[in-house]
N, C-alpha and C positions, 0 to 999 in steps of 0.2 A: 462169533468166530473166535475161536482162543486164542491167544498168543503166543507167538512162536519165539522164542530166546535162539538169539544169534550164537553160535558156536564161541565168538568170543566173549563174550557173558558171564560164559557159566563158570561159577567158579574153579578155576583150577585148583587142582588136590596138590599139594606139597611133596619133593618127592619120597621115593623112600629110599632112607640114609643105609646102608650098611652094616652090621649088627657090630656091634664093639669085639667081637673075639673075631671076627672077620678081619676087621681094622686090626687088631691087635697082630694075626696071622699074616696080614699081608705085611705090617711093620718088620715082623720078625726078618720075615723073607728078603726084604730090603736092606734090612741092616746085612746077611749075607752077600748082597750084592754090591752093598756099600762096600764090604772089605776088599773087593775084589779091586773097586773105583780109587780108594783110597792107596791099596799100595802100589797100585800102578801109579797114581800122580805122585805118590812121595818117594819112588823108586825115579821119576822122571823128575823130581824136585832136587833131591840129592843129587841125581848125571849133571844138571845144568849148575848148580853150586856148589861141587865138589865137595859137601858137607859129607863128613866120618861119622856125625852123631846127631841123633835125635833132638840134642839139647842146640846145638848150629845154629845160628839163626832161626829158634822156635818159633818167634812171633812172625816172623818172614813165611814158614811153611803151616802155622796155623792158616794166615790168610789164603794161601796158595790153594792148603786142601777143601777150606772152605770155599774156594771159588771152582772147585774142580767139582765138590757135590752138590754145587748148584749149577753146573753144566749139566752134568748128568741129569738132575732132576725137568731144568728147562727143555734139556733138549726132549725129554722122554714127554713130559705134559704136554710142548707145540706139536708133535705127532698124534693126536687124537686123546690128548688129555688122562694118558694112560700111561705108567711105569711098567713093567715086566710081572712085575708083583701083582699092579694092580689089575693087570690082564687076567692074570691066573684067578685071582680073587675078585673077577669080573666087578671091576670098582673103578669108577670115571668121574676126573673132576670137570666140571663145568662152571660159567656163569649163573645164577639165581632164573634166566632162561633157560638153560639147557642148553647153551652156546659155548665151544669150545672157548679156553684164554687164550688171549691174547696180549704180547709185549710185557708191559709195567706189572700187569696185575699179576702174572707168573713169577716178575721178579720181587715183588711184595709180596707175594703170598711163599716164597722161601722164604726170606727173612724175617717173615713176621711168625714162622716154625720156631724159631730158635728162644725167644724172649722168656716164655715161658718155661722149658728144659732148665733153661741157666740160670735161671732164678730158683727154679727148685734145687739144682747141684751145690749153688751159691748157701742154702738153706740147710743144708745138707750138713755142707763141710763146717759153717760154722754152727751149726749144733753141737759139731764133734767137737771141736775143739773147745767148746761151752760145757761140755759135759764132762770130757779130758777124756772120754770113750775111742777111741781111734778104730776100735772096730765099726763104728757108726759108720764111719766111711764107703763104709758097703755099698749101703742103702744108695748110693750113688748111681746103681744100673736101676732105678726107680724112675730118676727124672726124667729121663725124655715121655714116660709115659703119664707125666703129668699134664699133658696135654688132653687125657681123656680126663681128666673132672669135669670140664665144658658141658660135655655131652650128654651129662645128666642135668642138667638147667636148660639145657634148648630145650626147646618144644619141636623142633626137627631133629635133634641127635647129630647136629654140625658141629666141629672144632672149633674154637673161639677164634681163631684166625683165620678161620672158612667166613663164619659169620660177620666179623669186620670187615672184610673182604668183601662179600657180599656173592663168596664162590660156594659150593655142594659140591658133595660126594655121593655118587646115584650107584645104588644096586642095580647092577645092569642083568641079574639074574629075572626069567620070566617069573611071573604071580602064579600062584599054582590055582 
């Protein structure tokens, strides 16, 4: 009589990540939705501090905005682990199960976005100024997408901060 392997056994297939211009698309789309997020809180940052200018207590409205786009982004992953973007671009993060986040791991896994962006801007600027090139500064709309080098060393095509984490991003499009 052969043996019959339990369903839970068999090896599970890994899932499939999202292709990098898909990510790259849905970023885009975000960052437009971001401008929307952003000058609403620094339009309601200014009402409550009566601040005239940008320069106002900068470091006071750096953290504010930073803690507004990470409302946004909490509140949008505790609702089915989806942003608006990443609705359109049928792209859902989960746990390494396939379980929605919950609590800390949302809130680490925003913060642990940022490490790498700032380190590359930080790379960035003083190049320029190692070089005395001032046009180098440009290259500055580069680093938040330095987040995708990662994805060419996984063996799943996860962000480094996905894989720390221990969270995926699943193609929630059907296999053809």
């Amino acid at each position: 009589m052969p043996a019959t392997i339990a369903q839970s056994e068999l090896p599970s297939t890994p899932p499939i990540a999202p292709s990098r211009l898909r990510r790259f698309a849905c970023m885009m789309y975000e960052g437009v939705l971001l401008f929307g997020v952003i000058f609403l809180a620094g339009y309601l940052f200014d009402t409550l501090t009566q601040s005239r200018s940008g320069l106002m207590l900068r470091h006071s409205r750096q953290v504010f905005l930073f803690l507004a786009m990470g409302v946004y982004f909490l509140a949008c992953w505790r609702r089915g682990g989806q942003t608006l973007p990443m609705k359109t671009w049928n792209i859902r993060l989960t746990d390494r199960g396939g379980q929605p986040l919950r609590g800390s791991r949302m809130v680490v896994r925003y913060v642990l976005l940022w490490p790498l962006p700032l380190l590359t801007a930080l790379l960035i600027g003083a190049l320029s100024r190692a070089m005395g090139w001032p046009s180098l500064d440009l290259l500055i709309v580069a680093a938040p997408f330095s987040i995708f080098i990662w994805t060419w060393f996984d063996p799943h095509k996860q962000f480094l901060h996905d894989r720390l984490l221990g969270t995926e991003l699943h193609d929630l499009r059907q296999p053809a």
